[in-house]
C-alpha positions as CSV (number, residue, x, y, z in Angstrom):
1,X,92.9,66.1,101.1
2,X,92.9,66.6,104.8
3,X,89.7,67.8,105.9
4,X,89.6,68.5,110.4
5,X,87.1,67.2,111.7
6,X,85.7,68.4,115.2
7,X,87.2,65.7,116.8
8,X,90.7,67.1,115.8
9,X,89.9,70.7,117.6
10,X,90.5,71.5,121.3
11,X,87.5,71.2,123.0
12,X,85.7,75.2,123.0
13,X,87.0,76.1,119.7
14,X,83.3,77.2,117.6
15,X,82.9,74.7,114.6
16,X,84.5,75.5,111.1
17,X,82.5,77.1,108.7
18,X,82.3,75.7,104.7
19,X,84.3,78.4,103.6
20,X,86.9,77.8,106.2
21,X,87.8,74.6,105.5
22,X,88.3,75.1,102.1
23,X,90.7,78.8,102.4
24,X,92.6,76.0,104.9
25,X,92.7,73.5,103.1
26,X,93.9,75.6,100.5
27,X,96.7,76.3,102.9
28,X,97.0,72.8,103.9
29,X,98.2,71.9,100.3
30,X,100.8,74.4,100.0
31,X,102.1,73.6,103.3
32,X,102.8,70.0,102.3
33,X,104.2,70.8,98.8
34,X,106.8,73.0,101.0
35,X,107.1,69.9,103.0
36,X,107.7,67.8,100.2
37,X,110.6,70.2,98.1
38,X,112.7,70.4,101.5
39,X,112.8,66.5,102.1
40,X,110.0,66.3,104.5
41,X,110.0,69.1,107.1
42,X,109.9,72.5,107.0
43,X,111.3,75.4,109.9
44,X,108.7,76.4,112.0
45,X,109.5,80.1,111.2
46,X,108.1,79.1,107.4
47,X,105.5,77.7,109.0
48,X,104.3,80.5,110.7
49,X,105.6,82.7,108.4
50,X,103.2,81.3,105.6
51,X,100.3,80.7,107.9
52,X,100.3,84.3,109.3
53,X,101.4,86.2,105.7
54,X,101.3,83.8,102.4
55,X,100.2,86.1,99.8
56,X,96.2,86.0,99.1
57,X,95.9,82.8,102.0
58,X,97.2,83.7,105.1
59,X,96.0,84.9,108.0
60,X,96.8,88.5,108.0
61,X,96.5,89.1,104.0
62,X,93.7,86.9,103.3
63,X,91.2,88.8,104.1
64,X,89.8,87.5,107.5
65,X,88.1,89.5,110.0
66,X,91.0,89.8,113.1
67,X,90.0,92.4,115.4
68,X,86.9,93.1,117.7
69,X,84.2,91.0,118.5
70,X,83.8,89.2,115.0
71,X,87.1,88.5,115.1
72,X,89.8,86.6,117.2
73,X,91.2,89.3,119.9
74,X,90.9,92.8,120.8
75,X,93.8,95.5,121.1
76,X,94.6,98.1,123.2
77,X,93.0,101.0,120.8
78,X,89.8,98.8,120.8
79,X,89.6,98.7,124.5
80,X,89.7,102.5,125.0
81,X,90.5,105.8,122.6
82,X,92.9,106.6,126.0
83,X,95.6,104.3,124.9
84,X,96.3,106.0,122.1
85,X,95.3,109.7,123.7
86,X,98.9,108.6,126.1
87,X,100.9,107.5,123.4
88,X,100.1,110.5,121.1
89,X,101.4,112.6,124.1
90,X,104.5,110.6,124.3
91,X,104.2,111.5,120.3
92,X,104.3,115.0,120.6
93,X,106.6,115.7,122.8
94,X,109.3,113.9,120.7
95,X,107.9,115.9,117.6
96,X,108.7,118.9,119.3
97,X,111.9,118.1,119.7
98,X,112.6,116.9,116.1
99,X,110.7,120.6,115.1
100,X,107.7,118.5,113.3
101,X,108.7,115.5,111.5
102,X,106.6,112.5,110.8
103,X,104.8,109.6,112.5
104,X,104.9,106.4,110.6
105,X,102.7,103.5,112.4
106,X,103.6,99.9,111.4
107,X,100.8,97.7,111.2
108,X,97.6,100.0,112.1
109,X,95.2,97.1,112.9
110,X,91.6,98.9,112.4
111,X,93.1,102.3,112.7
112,X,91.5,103.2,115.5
113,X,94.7,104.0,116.7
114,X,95.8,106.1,114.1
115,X,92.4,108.0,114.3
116,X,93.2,108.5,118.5
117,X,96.8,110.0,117.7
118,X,95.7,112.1,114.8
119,X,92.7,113.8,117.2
120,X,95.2,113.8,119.9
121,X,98.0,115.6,117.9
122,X,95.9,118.0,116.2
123,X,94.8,119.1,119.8
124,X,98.3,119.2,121.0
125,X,99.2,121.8,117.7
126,X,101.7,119.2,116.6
127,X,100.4,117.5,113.9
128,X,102.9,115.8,111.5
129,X,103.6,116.9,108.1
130,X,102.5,113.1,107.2
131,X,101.1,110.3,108.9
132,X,102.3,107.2,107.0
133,X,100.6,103.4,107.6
134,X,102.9,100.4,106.8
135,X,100.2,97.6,106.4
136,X,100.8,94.4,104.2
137,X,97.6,93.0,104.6
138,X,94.9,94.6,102.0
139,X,91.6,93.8,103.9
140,X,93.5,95.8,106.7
141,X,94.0,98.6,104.7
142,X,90.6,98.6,103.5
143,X,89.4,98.8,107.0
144,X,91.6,101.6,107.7
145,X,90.6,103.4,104.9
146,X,87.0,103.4,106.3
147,X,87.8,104.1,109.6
148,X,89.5,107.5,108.4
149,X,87.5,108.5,105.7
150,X,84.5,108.1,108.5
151,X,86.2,109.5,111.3
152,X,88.6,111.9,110.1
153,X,88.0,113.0,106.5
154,X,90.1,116.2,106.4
155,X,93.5,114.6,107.8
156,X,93.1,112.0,104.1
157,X,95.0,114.3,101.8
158,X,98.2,113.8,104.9
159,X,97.8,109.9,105.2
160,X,100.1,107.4,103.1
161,X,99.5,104.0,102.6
162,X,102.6,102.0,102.1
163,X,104.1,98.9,101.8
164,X,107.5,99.2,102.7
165,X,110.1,101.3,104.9
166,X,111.2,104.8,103.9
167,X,114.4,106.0,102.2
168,X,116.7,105.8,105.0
169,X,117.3,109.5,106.4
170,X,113.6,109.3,107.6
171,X,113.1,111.8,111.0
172,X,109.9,111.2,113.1
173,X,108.2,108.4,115.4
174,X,107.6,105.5,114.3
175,X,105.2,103.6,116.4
176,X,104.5,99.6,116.6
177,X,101.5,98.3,118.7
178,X,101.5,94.7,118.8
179,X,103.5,93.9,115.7
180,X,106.8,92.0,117.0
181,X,104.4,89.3,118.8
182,X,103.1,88.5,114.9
183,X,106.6,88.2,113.5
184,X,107.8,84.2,113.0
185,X,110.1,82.5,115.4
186,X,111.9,79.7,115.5
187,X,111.5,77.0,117.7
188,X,113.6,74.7,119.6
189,X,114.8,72.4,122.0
190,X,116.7,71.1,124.9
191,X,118.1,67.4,124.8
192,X,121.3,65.4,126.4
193,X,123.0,66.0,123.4
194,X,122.2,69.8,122.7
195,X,119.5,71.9,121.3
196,X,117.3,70.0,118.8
197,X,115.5,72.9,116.3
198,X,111.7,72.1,116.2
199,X,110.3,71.6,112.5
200,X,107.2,70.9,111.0
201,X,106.6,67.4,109.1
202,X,103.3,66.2,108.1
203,X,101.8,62.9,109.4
204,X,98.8,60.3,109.6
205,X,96.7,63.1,112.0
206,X,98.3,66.5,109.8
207,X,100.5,68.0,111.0
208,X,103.2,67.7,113.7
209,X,106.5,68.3,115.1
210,X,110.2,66.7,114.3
211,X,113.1,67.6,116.2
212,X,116.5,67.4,114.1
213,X,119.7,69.2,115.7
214,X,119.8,72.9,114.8
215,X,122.0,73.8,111.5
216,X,123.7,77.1,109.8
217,X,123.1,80.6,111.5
218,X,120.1,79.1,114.2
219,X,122.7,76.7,115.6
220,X,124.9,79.8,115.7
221,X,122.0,81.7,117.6
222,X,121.3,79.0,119.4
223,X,124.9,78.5,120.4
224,X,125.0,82.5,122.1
225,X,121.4,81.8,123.5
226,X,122.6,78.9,125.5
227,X,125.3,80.8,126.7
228,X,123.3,83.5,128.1
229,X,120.5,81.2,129.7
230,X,121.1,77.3,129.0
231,X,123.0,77.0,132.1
232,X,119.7,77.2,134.0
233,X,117.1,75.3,132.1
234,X,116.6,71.2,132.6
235,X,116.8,69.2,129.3
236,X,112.9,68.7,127.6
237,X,113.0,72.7,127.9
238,X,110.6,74.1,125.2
239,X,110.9,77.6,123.6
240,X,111.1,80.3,121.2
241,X,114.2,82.5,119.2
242,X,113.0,85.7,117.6
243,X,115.1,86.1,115.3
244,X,112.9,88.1,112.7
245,X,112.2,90.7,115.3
246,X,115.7,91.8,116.0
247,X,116.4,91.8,112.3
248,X,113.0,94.4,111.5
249,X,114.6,96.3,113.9
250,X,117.9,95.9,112.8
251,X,116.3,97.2,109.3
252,X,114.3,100.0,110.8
253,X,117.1,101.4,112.5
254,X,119.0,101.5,109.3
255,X,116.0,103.8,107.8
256,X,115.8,106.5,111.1
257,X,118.2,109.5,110.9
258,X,116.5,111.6,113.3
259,X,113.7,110.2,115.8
260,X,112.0,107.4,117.6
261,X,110.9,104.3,117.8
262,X,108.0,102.8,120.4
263,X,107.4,99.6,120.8
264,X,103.9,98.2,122.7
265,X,103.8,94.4,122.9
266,X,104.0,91.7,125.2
267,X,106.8,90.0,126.4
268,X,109.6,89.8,128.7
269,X,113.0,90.9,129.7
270,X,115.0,88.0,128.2
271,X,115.9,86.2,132.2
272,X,112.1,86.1,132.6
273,X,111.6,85.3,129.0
274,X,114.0,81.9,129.4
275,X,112.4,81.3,132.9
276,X,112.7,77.4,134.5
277,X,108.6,77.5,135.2
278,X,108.0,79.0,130.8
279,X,109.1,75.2,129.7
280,X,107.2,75.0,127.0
281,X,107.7,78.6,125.5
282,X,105.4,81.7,124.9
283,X,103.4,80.6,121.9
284,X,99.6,81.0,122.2
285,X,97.4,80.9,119.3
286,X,93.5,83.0,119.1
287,X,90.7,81.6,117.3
288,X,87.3,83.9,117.9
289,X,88.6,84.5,121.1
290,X,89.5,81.3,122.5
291,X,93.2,81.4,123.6
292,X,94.9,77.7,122.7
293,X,98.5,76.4,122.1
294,X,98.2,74.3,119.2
295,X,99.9,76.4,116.4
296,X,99.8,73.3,114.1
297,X,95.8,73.4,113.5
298,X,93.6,75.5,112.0
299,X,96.5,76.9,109.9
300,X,95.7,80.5,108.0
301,X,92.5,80.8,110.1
302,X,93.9,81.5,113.3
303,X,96.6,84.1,115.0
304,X,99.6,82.9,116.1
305,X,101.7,84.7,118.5
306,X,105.3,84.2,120.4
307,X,106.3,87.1,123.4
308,X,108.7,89.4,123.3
309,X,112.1,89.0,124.6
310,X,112.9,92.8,124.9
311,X,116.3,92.2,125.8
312,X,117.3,91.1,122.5
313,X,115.3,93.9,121.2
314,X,117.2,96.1,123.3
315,X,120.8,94.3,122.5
316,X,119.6,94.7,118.1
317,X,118.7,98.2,118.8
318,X,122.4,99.3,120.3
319,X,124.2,97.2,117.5
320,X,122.3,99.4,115.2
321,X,123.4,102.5,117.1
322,X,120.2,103.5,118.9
323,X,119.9,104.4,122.0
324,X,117.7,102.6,124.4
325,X,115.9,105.5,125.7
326,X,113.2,103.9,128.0
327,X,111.2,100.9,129.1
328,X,108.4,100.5,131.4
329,X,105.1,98.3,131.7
330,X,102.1,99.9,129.6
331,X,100.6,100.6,133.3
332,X,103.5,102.8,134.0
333,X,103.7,104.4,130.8
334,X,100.0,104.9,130.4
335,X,99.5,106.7,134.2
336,X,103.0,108.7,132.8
337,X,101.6,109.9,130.0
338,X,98.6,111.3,132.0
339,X,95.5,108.6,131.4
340,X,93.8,109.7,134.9
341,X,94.3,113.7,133.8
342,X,93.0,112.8,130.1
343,X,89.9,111.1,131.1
344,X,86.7,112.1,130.5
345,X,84.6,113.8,132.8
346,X,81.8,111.3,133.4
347,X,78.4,112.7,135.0
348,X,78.3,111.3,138.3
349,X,74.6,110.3,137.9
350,X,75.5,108.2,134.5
351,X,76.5,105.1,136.7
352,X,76.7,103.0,132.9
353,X,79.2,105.6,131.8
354,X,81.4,105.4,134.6
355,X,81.3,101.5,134.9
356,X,82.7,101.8,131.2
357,X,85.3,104.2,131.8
358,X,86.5,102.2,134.9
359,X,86.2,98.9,133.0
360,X,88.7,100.5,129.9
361,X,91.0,102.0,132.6
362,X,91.4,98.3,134.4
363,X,92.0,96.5,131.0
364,X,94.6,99.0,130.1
365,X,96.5,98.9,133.9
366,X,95.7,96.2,136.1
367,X,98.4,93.9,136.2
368,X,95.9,90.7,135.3
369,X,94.6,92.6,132.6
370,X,97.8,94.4,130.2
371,X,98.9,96.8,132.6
372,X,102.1,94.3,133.5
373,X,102.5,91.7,130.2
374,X,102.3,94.4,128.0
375,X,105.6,96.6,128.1
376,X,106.8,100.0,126.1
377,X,110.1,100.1,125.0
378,X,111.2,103.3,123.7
379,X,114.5,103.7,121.0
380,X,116.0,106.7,119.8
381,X,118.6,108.7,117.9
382,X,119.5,112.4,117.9
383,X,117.8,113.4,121.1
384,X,119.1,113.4,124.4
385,X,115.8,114.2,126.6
386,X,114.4,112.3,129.3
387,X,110.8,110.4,127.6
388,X,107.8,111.7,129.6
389,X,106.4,108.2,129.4
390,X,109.2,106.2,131.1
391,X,109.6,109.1,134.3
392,X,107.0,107.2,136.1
393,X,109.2,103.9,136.8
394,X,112.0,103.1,133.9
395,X,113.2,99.2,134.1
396,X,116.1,99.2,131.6
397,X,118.0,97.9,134.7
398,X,116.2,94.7,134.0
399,X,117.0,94.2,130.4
């Protein structure tokens, strides 16, 4: 059995513990029996796909600590309750418009955010009928369960676990904070002779890449990618296809009669996405807070992530007949939205206090912080009114 030793981790990355190595090796074994049933390689997309969600083993339903400081990276809603304070304003408005409805959030994290928009709505008089959490992961949900009972006991008897999408014919907002950037991608290529897919064999040091030419509907996708954006790119080029994320969107959109759906994540437009100087792709993987991009170690104990290329979000969501109703950098959506009026008054004298408050406001906006990776894109159907949170600066032109 393959067992890492330090010598096979980037240099930084905090020794494994017992128990580690054994939940990876675990996951080490089924990766190579995969390996093994499909003649030797497997897609990266499985690969990530199992890493990240293999029932009971992987990263986000195996019960590891993610979030915070005893985890491996910290959200938006962990950096400050005024992230979600914006988006729940953004929220209301559009439940006004739908006469109530529902918010569904997909993938709560701690559910700190959930608690922010429930506070937020509850101010605003437009509480949903029902708050609904998709969340796959059980530890997750166990954490969430906690946060609300602690936090906000009486909204419990209006909060619904689930597992899955509604009935189609749903009306309300659904809302998505860094979920898209968890979903599995392929990867691929650029050669002489065409675009090589990038699997994952297994070899003397574990893991490791093979490049065979792309096959079935990814050298179809591959085919329209390098139509759009192959033109530009030198051979050796190095990158990503999200593939999965158009098609949950594509499946969302099928569920939505009535409503909206935000998106928080980062990424790019799809010309900035496919950019000459990006040659080796978006991926970046987080283990206790060290950034790396080695998605082929550590596997089921770290995150790994891919950007967002919004305008194939944006081209999945019109083929499913929404509309694309805004999108905008989370800087511009949060100072939209009102974070400077929503802040809290801070006693001048309490110079601790208003270091914090500055410190949140800079993570959320400043451009080397999230205010410009992390974007907002906004999909609707059934309402025609302008989004409150995209009237500060609204960049569809550049999807």
């Amino acid at each position: 059995m393959f067992s890492p030793s330090s010598s096979l981790l980037p240099e930084g990355l905090p020794p494994l513990t017992d128990e580690a190595v054994v939940r990876m090796e675990e996951m080490v074994a089924l990766l190579r029996q995969r390996i093994r049933d499909q003649s030797g390689s497997i897609s990266f997309f499985d690969y990530m796909d199992a890493v990240l969600y293999a029932p009971g083993l992987g990263y986000y339903t195996g019960g590891l600590r993610k979030f915070g400081a005893a985890g491996d990276f910290v959200t938006a809603p962990e950096i400050s309750p005024l992230f979600g304070q914006c988006v729940a304003r953004q929220v209301a408005e559009i439940l006004v418009w739908l006469g109530n409805g529902e918010v569904l959030e997909v993938g709560a994290g701690t559910g700190t955010l959930a608690v922010d928009l429930l506070q937020t709505l509850d101010i605003l008089g437009v509480a949903p009928r029902r708050y609904l959490i998709l969340e796959l992961s059980s530890e997750l949900r166990a954490r969430q369960v906690e946060t609300l009972m602690a936090r906000l006991p009486h909204w419990m008897d209006r909060v619904e676990w689930r597992v899955d999408l509604p009935d189609p014919g749903w009306e309300g907002v659904i809302v998505a904070n860094e979920l898209l950037d968890a979903l599995p991608v392929h990867r691929f290529e650029l050669t002489r002779q065409g675009v090589n897919e990038l699997r994952v064999a297994w070899g003397d040091n574990g893991f490791e890449w093979r490049a065979v030419p792309a096959e079935g509907y990814l050298a179809s996708a591959l085919e329209k990618w390098q139509a759009s954006y192959g033109a530009e790119l030198d051979t050796g080029y190095v990158s990503e296809l999200g593939l999965a994320a158009a098609a949950w969107l594509t499946t969302v959109a099928d569920r939505l009669r009535r409503g909206a759906i935000l998106l928080m994540d980062y990424g790019y437009p799809g010309r900035e996405y496919y950019h000459p100087q990006r040659y080796n792709g978006t991926l970046a993987c987080h283990y206790r807070h060290r950034r790396h991009d080695d998605p082929l170690i550590l596997p089921s104990l770290q995150d790994i992530t891919a950007h967002v290329d919004f305008t194939a979000m944006a081209e999945a969501a019109a083929a499913a007949g929404l509309t694309v109703a805004g999108y905008t950098t989370q800087a511009h959506f949060l100072i939209a939205t009102g974070i400077a009026e929503i802040s809290p008054l801070v006693n001048p004298a309490d110079t601790k206090a208003q270091l914090s408050l500055s410190n949140q406001i800079q993570r959320l906006t400043l451009p080397q912080e999230m205010g410009e990776l992390f974007k907002v894109l906004a999909l609707t159907r059934g309402i025609k009114e302008e989004l409150l949170g995209f009237m500060n600066r609204d960049l569809r032109n550049r999807l």
